[in-house]
TIPAVEX-970949 format. One record per residue (C-alpha): residue number from 1; x, y, z. Coordinates in pm, whole numbers, plus 50000, padded with zeros to 5 digits. Layout:
# TIPAVEX-970949
TIRO   i    xx    yy    zz
TIRO NUM     X     Y     Z
...
END
This chain:
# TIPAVEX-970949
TIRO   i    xx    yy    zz
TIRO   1 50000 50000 50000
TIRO   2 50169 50307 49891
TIRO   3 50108 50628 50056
TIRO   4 50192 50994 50029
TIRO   5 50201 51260 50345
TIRO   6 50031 51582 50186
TIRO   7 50074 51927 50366
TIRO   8 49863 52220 50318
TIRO   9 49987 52562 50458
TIRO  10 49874 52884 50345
TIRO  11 50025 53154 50614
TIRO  12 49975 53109 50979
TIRO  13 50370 53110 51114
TIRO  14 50349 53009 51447
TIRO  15 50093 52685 51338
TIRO  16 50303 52555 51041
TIRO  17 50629 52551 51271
TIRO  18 50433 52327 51570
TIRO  19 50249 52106 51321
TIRO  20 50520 52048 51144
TIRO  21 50822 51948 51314
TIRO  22 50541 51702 51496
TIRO  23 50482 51613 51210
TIRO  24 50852 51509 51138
TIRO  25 50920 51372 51481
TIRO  26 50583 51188 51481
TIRO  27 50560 51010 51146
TIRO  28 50698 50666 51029
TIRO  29 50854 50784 50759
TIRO  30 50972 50418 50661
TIRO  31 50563 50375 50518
TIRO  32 50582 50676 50318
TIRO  33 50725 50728 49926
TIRO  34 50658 51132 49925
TIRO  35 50598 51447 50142
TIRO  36 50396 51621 49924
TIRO  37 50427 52026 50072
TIRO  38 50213 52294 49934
TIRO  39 50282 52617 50022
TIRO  40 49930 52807 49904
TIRO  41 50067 53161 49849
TIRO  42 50198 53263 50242
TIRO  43 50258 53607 50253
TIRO  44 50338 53573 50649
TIRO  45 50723 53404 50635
TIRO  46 50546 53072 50616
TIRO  47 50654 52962 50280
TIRO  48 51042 53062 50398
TIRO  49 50999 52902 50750
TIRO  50 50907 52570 50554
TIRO  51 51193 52612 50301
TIRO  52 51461 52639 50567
TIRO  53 51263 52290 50744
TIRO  54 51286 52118 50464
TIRO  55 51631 52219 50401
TIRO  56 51682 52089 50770
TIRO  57 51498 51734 50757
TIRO  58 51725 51452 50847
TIRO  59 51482 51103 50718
TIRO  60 51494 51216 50356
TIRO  61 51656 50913 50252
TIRO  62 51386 50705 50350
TIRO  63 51106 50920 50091
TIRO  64 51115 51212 49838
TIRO  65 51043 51545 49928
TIRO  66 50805 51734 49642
TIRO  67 50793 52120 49765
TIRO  68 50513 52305 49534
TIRO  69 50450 52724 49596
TIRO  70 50120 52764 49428
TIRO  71 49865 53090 49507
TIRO  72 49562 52863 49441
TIRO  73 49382 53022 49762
TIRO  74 49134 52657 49846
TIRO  75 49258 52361 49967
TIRO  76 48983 52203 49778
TIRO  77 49229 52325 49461
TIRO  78 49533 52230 49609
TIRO  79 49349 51846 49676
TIRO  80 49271 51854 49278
TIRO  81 49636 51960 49163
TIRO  82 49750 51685 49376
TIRO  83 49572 51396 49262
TIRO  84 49608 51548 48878
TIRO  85 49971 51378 48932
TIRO  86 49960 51160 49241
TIRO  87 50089 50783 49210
TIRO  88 50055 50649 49534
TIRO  89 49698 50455 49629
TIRO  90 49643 50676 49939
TIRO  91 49740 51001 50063
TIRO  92 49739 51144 50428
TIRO  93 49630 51497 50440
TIRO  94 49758 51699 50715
TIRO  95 49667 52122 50748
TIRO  96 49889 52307 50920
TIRO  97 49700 52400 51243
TIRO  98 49668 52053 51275
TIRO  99 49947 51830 51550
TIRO 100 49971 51447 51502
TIRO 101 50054 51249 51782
TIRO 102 50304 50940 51747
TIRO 103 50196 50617 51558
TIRO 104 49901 50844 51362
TIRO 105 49983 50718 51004
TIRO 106 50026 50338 51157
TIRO 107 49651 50404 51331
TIRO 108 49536 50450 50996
TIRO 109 49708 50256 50771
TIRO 110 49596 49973 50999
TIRO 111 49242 50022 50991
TIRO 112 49268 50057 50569
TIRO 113 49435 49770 50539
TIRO 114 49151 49540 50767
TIRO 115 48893 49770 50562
TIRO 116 48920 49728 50197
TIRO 117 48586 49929 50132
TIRO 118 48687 50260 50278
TIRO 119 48792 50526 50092
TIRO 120 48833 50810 50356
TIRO 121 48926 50778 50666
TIRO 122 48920 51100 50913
TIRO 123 49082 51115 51261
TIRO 124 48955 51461 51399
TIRO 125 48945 51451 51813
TIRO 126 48589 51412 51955
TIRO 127 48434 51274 51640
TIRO 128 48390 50940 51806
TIRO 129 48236 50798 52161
TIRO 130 48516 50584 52268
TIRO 131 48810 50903 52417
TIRO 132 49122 50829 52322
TIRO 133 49421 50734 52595
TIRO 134 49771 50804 52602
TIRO 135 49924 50505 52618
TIRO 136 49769 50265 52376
TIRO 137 49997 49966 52333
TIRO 138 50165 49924 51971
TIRO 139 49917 49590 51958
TIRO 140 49615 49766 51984
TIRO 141 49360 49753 51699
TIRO 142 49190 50025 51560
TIRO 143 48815 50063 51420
TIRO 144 48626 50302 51293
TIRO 145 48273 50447 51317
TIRO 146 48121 50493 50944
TIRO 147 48042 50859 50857
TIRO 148 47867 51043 50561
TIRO 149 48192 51242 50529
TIRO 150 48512 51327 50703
TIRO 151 48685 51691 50786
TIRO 152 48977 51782 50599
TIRO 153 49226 51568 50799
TIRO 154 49317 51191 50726
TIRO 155 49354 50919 50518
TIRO 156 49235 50880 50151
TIRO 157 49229 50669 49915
TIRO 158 49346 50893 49589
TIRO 159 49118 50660 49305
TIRO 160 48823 50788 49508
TIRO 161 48903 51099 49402
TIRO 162 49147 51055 49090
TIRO 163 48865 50813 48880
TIRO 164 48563 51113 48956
TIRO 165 48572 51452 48779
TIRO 166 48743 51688 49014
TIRO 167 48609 51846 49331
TIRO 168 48427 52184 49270
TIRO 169 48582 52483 49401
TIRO 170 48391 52727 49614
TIRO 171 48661 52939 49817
TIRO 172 48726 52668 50093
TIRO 173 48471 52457 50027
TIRO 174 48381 52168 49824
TIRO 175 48526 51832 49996
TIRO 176 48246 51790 50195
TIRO 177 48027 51833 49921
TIRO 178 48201 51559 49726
TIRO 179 48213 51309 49966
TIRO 180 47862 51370 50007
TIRO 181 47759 51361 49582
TIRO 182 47956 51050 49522
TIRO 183 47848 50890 49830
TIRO 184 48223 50795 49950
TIRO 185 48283 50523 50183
TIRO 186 48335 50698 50465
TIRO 187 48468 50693 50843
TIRO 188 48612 50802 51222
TIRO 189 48892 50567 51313
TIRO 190 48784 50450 51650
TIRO 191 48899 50531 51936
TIRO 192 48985 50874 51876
TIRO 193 49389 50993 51813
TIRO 194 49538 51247 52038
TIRO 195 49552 51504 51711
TIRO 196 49531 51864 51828
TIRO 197 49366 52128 51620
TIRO 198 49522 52452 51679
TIRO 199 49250 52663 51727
TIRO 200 49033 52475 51941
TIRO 201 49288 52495 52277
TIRO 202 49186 52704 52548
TIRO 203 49536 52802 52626
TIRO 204 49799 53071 52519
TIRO 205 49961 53135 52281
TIRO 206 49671 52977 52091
TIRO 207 49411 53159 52181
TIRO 208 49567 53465 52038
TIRO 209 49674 53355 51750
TIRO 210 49373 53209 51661
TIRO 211 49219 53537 51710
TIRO 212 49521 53690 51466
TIRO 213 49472 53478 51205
TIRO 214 49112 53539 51181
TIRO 215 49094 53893 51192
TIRO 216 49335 53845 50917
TIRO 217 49149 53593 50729
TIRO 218 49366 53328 50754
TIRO 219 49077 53115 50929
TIRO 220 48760 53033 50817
TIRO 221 48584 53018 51155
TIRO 222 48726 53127 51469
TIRO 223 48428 52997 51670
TIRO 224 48496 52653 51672
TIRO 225 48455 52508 52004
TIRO 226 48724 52454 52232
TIRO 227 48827 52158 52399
TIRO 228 48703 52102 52746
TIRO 229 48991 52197 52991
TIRO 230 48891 51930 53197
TIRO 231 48972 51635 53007
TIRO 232 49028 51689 52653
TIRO 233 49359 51854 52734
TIRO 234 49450 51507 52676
TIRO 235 49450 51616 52321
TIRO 236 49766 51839 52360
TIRO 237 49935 51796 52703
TIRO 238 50078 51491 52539
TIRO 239 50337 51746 52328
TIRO 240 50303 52075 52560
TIRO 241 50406 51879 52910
TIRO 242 50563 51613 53072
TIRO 243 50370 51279 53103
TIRO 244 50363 51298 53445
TIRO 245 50243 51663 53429
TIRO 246 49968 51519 53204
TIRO 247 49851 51280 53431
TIRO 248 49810 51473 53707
TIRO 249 49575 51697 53455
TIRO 250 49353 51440 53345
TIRO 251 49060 51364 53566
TIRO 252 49039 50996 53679
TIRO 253 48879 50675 53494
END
């Protein structure tokens, strides 16, 4: 099963440097044949800040890197210039407000591989009822809960998309919509992964950048909820504090 790691950034400094170098330290990169990084016409010192990453990266050997600077403005366009030239049979797209926790592409590689049928498979925190845990042995299996469409975060399979005339662009919408008119085989994996979205913690420096970027329209809603303090911190302690720290945050079972 081939698989490429896709990237979307499109300004928003201070979220492309955190969900990125996760991104490096938290990927297998031994299951992956490109990193696929679109740079969507930053105008903030994104598109340099992910040059001189790049230029830093130390697992090269082990995939190809495929840097693209386009000024599409949708990553509903950047998703269709993709697949116009993608080989691999499924890509993982990642945002960049978005953090991936350790063993993320295994998770879902896992569950597509048990689940020939699927075609996209999301992992957005809270999406399913079983809460995710910290220390999930490498063993574990994975499931999924089947959905009418994912987010924009995940795993999917690029014939779903390459075989279909391409996704209709409306500003930064239209993937929805297409999972939705071709009736994709869609999903949650199950339990949840510890993947942080940026601008749903109720902590600084997040909250005010969150509050830059929209006022600067780098967001499309700054109203999305925020994760309950009380025990979704779970889904970023893990990379902001100590385990033990952690622990002593979480409520008890």
């Amino acid at each position: 099963m081939s698989i490429d790691v896709l990237f979307l950034a499109w300004n928003r400094l201070e979220y492309t440097l955190k969900s990125f170098v996760q991104l490096v330290e938290n990927t297998d990169w031994s299951l992956v044949e490109r990193l696929v990084i679109y740079d969507d016409g930053s105008e903030d010192g994104t598109r340099e800040l992910l040059q001189q990453l790049v230029a830093a990266l130390e697992v090269k050997p082990y995939y190809a890197v495929d840097f693209r600077r386009t000024s599409f403005g949708s990553p509903v366009a950047v998703m269709n210039d993709y697949v116009a030239t993608a080989e691999s049979s499924w890509f993982a797209k990642i945002d960049n407000d978005i953090v991936v926790p350790p063993g993320w592409l295994n998770a879902l590689m896992q569950v597509a591989g048990d689940t020939p049928h699927l075609q996209a498979l999301g992992m957005e925190a809270g999406r399913t009822l079983l809460p995710p845990h910290p220390d999930i042995p490498p063993e574990f299996r994975y499931g999924y809960t089947p959905a009418r469409h994912i987010g924009g975060v995940g795993l999917i399979r690029t014939e779903a998309l390459g075989r279909r005339p391409q996704m209709h662009v409306n500003g930064r919408f239209g993937w929805t919509e297409f999972q939705e008119q071709w009736n994709l085989n869609c999903a949650w994996i199950n339990p949840d992964l510890l993947v942080s979205s940026l601008d749903r913690i109720p902590e600084e420096p997040w909250i005010s950048l969150t509050q830059e970027y929209f006022e600067h329209g780098w967001l499309r809603n700054e109203m999305w909820p925020k994760y309950h303090e009380r025990w979704m911190c779970r889904y970023w302690h893990w990379w902001s504090q100590p385990k033990e720290v952690r622990d002593e945050a979480e409520p008890a079972a």
